[in-house]
N, C-alpha and C positions, 0 to 999 in steps of 0.2 A: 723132397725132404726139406723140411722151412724149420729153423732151429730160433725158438725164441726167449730169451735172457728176460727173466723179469725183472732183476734187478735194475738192468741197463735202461730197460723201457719206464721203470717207476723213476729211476735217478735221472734220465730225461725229462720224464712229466714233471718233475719237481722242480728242473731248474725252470723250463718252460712256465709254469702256473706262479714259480717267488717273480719271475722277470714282469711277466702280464703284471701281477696283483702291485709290484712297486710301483711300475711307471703309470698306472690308474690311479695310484693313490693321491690324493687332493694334499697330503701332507709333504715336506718333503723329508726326503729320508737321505743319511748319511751315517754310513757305517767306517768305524776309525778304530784302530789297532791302540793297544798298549801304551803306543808311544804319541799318541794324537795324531798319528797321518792318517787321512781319508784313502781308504780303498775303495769305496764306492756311493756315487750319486743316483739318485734318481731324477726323471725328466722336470719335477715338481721342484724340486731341489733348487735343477740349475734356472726354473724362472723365478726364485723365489731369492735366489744370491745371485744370481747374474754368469754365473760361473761355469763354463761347460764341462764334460766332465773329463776331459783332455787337460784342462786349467786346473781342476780342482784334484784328481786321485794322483795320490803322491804328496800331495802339500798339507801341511798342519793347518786344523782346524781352526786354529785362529788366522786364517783369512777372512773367516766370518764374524770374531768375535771385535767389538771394539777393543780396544787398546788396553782403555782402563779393566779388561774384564782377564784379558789374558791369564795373567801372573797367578789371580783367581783359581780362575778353569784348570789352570795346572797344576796347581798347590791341591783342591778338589779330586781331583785322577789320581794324583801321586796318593793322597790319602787314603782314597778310595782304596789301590790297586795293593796298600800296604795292609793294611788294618780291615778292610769292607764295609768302613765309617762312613755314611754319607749322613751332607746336610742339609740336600735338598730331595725335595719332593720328586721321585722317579715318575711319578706318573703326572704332573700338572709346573710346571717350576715356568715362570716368567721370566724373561728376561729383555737385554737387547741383541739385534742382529746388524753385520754390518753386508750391506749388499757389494761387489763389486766396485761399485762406482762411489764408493766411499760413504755412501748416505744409510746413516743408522736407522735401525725400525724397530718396534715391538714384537719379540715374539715368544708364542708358547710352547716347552719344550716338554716332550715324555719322552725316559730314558729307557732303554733296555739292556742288561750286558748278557753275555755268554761267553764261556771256557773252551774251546779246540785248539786241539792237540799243543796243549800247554800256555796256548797266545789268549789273552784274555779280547776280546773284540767289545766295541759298545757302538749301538744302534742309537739312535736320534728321531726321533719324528716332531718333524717340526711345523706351526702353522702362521701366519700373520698374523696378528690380533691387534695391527694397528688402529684400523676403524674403530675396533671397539673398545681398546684403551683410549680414544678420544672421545669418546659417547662416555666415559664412565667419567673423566675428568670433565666435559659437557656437566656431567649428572653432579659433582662434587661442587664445582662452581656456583652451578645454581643451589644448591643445599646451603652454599657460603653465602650467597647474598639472601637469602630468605631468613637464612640464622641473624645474619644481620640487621633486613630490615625487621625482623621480630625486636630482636634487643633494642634497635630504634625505638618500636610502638610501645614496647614497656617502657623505657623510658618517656617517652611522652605521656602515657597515662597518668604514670606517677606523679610528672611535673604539672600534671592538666589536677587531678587530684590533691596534692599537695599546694595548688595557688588554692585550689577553689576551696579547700577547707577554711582558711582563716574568714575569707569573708560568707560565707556560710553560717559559721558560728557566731558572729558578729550579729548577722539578720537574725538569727535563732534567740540571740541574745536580747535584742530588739522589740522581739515579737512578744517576748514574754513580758519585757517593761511595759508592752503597748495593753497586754492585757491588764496590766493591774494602774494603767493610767486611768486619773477620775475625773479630767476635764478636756474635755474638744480639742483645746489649746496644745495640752502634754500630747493625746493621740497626735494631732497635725504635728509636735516636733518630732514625735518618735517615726511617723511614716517620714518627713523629710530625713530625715538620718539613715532611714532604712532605704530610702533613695538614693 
């Protein structure tokens, strides 16, 4: 007689297939309670903070956050958890990361929260996007010096434009004495002048 529980085999298969699908996941993920402590890291996590996850569940979330950002982050939560006011973008929001080793980074944050059994929990998935917040300030730099030498080349134009009119209209001016000039003599002073 083989007696088999589906519930017990589905609520295995589930912890089983969230455990696989986190620590695959190229993001890193960290899940924190009401009050900002981390109850859980994933493997992405801890190369992405430095932090294993012995170091990291149990401690407030701002082991990752720089300094200046904290007080932020917290006023944000407390906000959040009173009223359901958020001011940032849950699914795309930028920010910085501080790794372990104290050195800050770029990174991109999508949020997710959920309610059991009364504790409010919020998920994180987190990515680097150092590289390419340097490729976009790369891309900003050079828009600055082209904007620049633009406003350069107008300026030169103008200044190229602006000489060469006076004596332009001088020769023009010239031109037309030389046609209504009646002797050899008048033409040769009107072309030496216009020389």
């Amino acid at each position: 007689y083989c007696s088999f529980n589906y519930d017990e085999v589905t609520a295995e298969f589930n912890t089983i297939k969230d455990k696989l699908l986190s620590e695959i996941a190229p993001e890193g993920i960290v899940i924190i309670d009401n009050k900002g402590k981390i109850i859980y890291i994933n493997q992405s996590f801890e190369r992405l903070f430095g932090y294993s996850a012995a170091d990291a569940v149990g401690q407030s979330i701002s082991i990752i956050q720089p300094a200046d950002l904290v007080a932020h982050h917290n006023r944000g939560l407390d906000r959040y958890l009173a009223s359901g006011e958020r001011k940032l973008d849950w699914q795309s929001t930028r920010t910085r990361g501080r790794h372990q080793s104290g050195r800050e980074f770029s990174i991109e944050i999508s949020f997710s929260h959920v309610k059991l059994n009364e504790v409010d929990y919020f998920a994180a998935f987190i990515r680097d996007i150092t590289e390419i917040v340097a490729q976009e300030n790369q891309i900003k730099e050079q828009h600055r010096v082209l904007a620049q030498k633009n406003a350069e080349l107008d300026n030169f134009t103008y200044r190229i434009s602006h000489d060469l009119r006076a004596p332009l209209l001088s020769v023009l001016g010239l031109v037309n004495v030389y046609k209504v000039c009646n002797t050899p003599e008048e033409q040769l002073d009107v072309v030496n002048k216009i020389e």
